[in-house]
N, C-alpha and C positions, 0 to 999 in steps of 0.2 A: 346600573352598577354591575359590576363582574362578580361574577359567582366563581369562590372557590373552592373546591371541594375535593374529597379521595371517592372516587367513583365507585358504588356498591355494584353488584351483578345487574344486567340491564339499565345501569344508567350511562354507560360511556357515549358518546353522539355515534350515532350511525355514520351522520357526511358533516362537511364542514367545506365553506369555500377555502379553508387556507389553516393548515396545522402547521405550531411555531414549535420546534423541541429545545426546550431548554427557554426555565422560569427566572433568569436573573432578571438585571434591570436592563441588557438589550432584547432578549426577549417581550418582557412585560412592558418594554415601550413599544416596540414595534405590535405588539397587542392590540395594543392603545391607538397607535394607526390606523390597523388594521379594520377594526370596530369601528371606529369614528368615521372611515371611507365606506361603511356598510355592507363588508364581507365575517357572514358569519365565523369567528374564528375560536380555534380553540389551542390552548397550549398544552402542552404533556409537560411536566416536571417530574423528575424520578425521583428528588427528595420530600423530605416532609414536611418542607416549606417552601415557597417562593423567596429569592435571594440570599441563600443560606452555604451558597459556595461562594464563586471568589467576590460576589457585589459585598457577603459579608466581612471578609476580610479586608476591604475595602480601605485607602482614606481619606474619603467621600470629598476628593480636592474635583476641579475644575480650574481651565486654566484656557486661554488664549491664543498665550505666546507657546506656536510652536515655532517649527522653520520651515514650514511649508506652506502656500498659497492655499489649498487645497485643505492641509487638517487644521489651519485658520479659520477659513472657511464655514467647516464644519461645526467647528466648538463653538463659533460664535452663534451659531445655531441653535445649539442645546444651551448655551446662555441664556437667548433670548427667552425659548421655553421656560429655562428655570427661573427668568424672572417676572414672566408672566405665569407662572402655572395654575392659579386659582381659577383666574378667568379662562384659560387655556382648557382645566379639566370640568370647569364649570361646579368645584366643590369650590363652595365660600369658604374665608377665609381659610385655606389650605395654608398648614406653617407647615415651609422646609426649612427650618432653621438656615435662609440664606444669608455668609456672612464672604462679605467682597472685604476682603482687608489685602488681600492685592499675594503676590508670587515672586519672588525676591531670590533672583538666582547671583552666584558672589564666587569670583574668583579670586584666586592667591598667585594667577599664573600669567605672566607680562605677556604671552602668546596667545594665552587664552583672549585676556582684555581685547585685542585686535582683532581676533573674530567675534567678538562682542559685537564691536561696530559694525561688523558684515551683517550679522543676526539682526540686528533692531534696523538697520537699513533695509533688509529685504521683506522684517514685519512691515514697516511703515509703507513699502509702496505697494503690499499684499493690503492694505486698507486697516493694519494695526495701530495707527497712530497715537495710542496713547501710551505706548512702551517708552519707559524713561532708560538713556544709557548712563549711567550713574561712576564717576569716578571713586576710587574707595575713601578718600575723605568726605565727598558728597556722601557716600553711603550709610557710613560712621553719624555725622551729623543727623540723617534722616534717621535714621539707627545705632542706637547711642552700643547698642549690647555685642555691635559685631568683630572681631577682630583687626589689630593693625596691619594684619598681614594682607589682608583683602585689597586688590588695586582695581578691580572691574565689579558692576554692578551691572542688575538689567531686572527692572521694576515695571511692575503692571498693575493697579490697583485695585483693576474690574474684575480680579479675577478671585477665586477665592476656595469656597465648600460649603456643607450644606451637609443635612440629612439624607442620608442616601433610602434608609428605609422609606420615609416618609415620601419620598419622590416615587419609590415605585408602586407603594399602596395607592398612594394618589392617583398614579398610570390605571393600576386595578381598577379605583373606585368610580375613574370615570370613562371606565371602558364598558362595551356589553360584551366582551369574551367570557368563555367558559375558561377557568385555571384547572388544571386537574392533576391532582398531588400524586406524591409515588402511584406514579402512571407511566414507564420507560418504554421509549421507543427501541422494540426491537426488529425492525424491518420497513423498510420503506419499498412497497411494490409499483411495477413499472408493468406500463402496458404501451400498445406500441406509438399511441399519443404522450406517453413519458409517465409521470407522477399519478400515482392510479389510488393510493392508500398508503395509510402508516400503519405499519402492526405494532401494537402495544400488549404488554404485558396482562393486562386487562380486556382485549379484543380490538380490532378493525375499525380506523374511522376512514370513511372512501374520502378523497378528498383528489385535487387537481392540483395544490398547492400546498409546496411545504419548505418553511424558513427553518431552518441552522442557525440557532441562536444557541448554542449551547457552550460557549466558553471553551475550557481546555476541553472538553468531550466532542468538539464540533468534527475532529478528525473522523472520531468514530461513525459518528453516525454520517457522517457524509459520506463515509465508505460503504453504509447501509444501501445507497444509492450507483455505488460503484465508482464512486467521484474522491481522487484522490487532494485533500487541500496542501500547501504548503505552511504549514503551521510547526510552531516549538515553541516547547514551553518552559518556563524560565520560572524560577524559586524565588518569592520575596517576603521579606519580614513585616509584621507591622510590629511596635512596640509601644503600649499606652504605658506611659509613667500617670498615676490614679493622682497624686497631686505634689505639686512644684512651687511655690510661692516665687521663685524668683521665674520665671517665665513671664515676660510682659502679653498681656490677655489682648491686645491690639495686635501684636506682630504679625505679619503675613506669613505665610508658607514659605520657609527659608530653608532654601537650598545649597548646600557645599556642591557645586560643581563640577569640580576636580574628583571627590569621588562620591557624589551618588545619594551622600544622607543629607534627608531633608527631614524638618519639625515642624510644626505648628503648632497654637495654643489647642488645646480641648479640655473642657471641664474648669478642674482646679488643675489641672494641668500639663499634658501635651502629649502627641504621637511622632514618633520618628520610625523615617521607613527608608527602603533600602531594598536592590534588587540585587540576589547573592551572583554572585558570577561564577556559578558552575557547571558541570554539563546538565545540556537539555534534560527533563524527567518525561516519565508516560505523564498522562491525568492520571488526578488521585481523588479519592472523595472526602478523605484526611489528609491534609497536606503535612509533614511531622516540624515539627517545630523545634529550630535547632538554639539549647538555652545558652549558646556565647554570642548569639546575637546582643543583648543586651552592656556584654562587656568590650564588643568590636566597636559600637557607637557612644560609649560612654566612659571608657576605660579613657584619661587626660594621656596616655601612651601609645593610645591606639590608631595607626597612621587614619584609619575612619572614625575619629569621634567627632562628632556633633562639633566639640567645645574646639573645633581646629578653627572653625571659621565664626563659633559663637560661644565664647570663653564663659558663660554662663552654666554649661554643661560640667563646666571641670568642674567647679562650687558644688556640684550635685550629688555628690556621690554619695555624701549620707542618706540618699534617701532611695537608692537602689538598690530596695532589700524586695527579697519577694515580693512580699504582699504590699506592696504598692507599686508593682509591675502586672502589666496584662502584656503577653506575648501571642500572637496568631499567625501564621503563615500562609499565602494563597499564590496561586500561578498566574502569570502573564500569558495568554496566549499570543503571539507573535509570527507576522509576515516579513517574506524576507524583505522589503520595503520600513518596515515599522508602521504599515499605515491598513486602515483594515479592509474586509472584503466587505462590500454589501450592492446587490445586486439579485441577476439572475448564473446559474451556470448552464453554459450555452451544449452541453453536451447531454444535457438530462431536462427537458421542458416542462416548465413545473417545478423544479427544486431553485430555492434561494438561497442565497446565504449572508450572512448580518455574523459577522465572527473577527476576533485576528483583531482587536485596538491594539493590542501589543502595549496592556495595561492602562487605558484609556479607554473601557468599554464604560464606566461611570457618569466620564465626561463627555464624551462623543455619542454613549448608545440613545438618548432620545432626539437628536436630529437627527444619524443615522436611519433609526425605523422611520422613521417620516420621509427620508428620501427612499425608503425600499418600497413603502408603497407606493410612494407614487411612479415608480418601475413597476411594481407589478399592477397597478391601473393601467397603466398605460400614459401615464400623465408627463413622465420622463423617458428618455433614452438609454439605453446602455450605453450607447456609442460617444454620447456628452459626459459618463459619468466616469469620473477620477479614480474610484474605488472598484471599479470592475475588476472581475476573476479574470475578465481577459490578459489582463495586463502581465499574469503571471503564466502566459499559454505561449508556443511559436517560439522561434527562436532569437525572439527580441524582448524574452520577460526580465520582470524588471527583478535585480536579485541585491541592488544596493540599496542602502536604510536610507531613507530620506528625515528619519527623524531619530534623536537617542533614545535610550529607553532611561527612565528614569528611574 
């Protein structure tokens, strides 16, 4: 089991085969790797929890349908984990609260619907074939609550959410890493074999190996290395309405398309989220939270409410009073691809990085660490891997999204 702890004087590890900066849920998966392949590891987190920045603003979705071959690929990955994870972390009966009630994206836009067909054409021969291309009466029908305005649909049922916490205790509980709490990387030393140690605020672990799992911070400390990433980061909302009766408790994660706000059920009653469209910020370790979010996605006037594409929201409004709202806000980190880094970086021997979902480190980060160790075993290639830093080096990197952000 992982030990985690705020390191007193003399207890920081001297060495470690492989230090992970940064204790979210890509970190603390790639932990769980790490350990499992039988490299002593140990993580630094600088707060005074594990998962307590953006995994906690989190909403803990999981999803399939991307539009790429490649972050297809992947998520189906960290599926598979999360529906095996009990037997996977070897804790019995592990509950992640896993609930596959499917991902339900819905357009109002006649141009849109036609790249509909493009999208589910290129999941299905990417090996997605259980994506439904849903016309908006079929839609209506399968979804009695959605607007007549909606002419395109695109449905997945495997796909869903879960407990994010409980996913990454889990990761913890069935790792042998060390966690070690407000413990911040401040230096990563280089000798002329590459990666020599990481200085912490606490003292020196010598170590040969060190992963960038740090989320919107991963800039930072990769510059600790001298290693410049291409990352931004981007401001989003979560919004928990505490409870809703009219919310159907079965719906999938339903998405307005056109712009961006998506709900699903929670509790007694539901989350809607929403990435703002303003300019890039630094990291923050408070992200401020701005309160007309609640009246941009909820206001029946507001060209982004909810209720444009699921008229159940306009009926709501008596119940969007304070205190039955929970408001949070956390950052995306993002590549200019939309797709993340995870690998080795070839200019520094010894430094990894596992960073950059471009707000999909929930759903992507435990098959990702599984593929970084097995790059840094040796068990895979860089030069077969989709996700490599190379791809963003020379004068052929790659600078267009391959995926939106949502």
């Amino acid at each position: 089991m992982g030990q985690v702890m705020v390191p007193l004087k003399g207890e920081l590890p001297k060495i470690a085969d492989v230090v992970i900066v940064g204790g979210g849920i890509v970190g603390v998966s790639t932990a769980f790797f790490c350990s499992r392949a039988g490299l002593k590891t140990v993580v630094v987190e600088r707060r005074e929890a594990l998962g307590s920045l953006t995994t906690a603003s989190s909403t803990e979705c999981f999803r399939a349908q991307f539009e790429s071959a490649e972050n297809i690929e992947l998520m189906l990955g960290s599926i598979e984990i999360f529906s095996h994870f009990d037997e996977m972390t070897g804790i019995r009966d592990a509950d992640i609260s896993l609930r596959q009630q499917g991902y339900l994206y819905l357009t109002t836009e006649s141009q849109q619907a036609e790249i509909y067909g493009e999208i589910v054409e290129t999941q299905h021969k990417a090996g997605l074939t259980d994506v439904e291309l849903l016309s908006g009466d079929e839609a209506r029908a399968r979804f009695p609550y959605l607007s007549p305005q909606i002419v395109a649909a695109r449905y997945r049922g495997g796909d869903g959410w879960l407990s994010v916490h409980e996913v990454l205790y889990g990761f913890v509980k069935g790792s042998q890493a060390e966690f070690l709490l407000q413990t911040a990387a401040m230096g990563i030393a280089l000798d002329t074999e590459g990666v020599a140690a990481v200085e912490t605020d606490r003292g020196t672990i010598e170590t040969r190996r060190v992963v960038v799992a740090a989320g919107p911070f991963s800039r930072r400390v990769a510059r600790l290395a001298g290693v410049e990433l291409p990352l931004t980061l981007l401001r989003r909302h979560r919004l928990a309405v505490l409870r809703c009766d009219l919310v159907p408790r079965r719906a999938p994660l339903t998405i307005d398309d056109d712009t961006g706000v998506h709900w699903r059920p929670e509790g007694a009653g539901a989350l809607i989220a929403k990435a703002f469209e303003e300019e890039p910020e630094e990291p923050k370790e408070v992200v401020p939270r701005d309160w007309s979010f609640p009246a941009m996605v909820l206001d029946p006037q507001s060209p982004c409410s909810a209720g444009r594409v699921s008229p159940l929201w306009n009926r709501a409004t008596n119940l969007l009073n304070k205190s039955n709202l929970d408001l949070c806000a956390g950052q995306y980190t993002y590549t200019p691809d939309h797709m993340p880094i995870i690998g080795p970086c070839s200019g520094v021997a010894g430094l990894f990085l596992n960073t950059g979902y471009s707000g999909h480190g929930m759903m992507g980060g435990p098959e990702g660490g599984r593929r970084l160790v097995q790059l840094i075993v040796g068990k895979t290639s860089d030069s077969d891997n989709p996700f490599s830093f190379e791809r963003f080096l020379g004068p052929r990197a790659v600078l267009e999204p391959k995926e939106r952000i949502l």
